[in-house]
C-alpha positions as CSV (number, residue, x, y, z in Angstrom):
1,X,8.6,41.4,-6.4
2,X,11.9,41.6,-8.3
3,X,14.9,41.4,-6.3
4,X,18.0,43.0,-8.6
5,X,21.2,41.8,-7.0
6,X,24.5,43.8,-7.4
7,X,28.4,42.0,-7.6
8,X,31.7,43.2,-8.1
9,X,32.7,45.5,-5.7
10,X,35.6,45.7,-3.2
11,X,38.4,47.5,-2.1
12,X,41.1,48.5,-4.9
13,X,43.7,51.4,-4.8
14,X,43.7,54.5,-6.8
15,X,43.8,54.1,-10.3
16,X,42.8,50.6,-10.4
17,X,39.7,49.1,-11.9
18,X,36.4,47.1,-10.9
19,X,33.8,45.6,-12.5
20,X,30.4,45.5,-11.3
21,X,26.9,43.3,-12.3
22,X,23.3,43.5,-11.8
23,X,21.0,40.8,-12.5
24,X,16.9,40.7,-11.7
25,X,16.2,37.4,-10.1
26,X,13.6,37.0,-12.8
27,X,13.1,38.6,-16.0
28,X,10.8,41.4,-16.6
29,X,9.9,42.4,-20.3
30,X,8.6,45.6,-18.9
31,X,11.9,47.0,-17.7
32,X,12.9,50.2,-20.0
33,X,15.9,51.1,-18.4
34,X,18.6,49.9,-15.7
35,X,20.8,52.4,-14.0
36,X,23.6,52.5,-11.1
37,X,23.7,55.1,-8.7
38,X,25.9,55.5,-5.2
39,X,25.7,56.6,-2.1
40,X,29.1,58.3,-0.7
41,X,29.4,58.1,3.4
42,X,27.6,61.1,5.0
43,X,26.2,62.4,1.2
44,X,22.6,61.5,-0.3
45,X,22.4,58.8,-3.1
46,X,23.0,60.4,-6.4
47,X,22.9,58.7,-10.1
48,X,25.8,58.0,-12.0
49,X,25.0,56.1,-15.3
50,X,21.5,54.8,-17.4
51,X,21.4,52.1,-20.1
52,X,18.3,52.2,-22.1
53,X,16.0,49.4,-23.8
54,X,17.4,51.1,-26.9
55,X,20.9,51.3,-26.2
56,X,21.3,54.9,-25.4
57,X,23.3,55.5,-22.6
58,X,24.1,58.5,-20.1
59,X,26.7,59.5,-17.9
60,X,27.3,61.8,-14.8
61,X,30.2,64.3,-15.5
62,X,31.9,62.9,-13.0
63,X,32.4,59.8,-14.4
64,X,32.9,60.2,-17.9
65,X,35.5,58.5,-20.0
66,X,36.7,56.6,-16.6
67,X,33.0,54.1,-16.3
68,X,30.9,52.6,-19.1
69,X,28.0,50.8,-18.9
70,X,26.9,47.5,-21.1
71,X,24.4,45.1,-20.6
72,X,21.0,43.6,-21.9
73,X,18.1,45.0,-20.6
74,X,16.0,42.5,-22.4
75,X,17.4,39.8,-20.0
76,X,17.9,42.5,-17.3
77,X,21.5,42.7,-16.9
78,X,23.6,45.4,-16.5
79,X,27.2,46.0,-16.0
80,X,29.4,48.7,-14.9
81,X,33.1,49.1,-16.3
82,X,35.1,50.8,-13.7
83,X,38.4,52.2,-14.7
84,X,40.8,54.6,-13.4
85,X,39.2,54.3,-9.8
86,X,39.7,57.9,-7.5
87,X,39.4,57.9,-3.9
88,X,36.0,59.9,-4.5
89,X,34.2,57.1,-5.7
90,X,34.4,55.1,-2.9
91,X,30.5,54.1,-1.9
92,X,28.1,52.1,-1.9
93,X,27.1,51.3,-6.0
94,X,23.2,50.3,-6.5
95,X,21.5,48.9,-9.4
96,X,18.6,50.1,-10.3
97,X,15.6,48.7,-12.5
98,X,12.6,51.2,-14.3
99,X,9.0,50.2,-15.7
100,X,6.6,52.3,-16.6
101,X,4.8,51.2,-13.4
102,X,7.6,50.5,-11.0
103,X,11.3,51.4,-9.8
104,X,13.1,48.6,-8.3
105,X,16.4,49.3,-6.4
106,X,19.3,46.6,-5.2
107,X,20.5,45.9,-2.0
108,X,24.0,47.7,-2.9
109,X,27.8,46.5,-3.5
110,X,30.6,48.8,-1.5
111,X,33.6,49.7,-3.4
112,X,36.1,51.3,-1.6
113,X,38.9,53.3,-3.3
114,X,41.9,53.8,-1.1
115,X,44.5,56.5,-1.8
């Protein structure tokens, strides 16, 4: 089993920026694409940002021109570039890892955005 383990998060005030990482705790050359998605308090997990094998990336609208997302699937890393941090995006940030046969999901980072 692959165990994908988030970093990064905290508590920062409006405006302000964090940086989260994923790493798989051991590599997997099947891995096509890594992803982060949160999970807001009281709202269902939704997706935020993919990075593929290829380089091709993918934003929710939400997030556009405020996160970017780098990283090398190859050696299953990916990192997410926070910037210009709202109060909204306070939640619970999880990496995620796809191969054609599996989905593996992290255990989750909080970030907290505070007004």
């Amino acid at each position: 089993q692959v165990q994908l383990v988030e970093s990064g998060g905290g508590l920062v005030q409006a405006g302000g920026s964090l940086r989260l990482s994923c790493a798989a705790s051991r590599t997997i050359n099947t891995i096509t694409a890594m992803a982060w998605h949160r999970q807001a308090p009281g709202k269902q997990r939704e997706w935020i940002t993919t990075l593929t094998r290829g380089g091709d990336t993918a934003y929710q609208d939400s997030v556009k021109g405020r996160f970017t997302v780098s990283g090398d699937i190859a050696r299953n890393t990916v990192t997410l570039q926070m910037n210009n941090l709202k109060p909204e995006d306070t939640g619970v940030y999880y990496c995620w890892a796809q191969s054609p046969s599996r989905a593996d999901w992290g255990q989750g980072t909080q970030v907290t955005v505070s007004s």
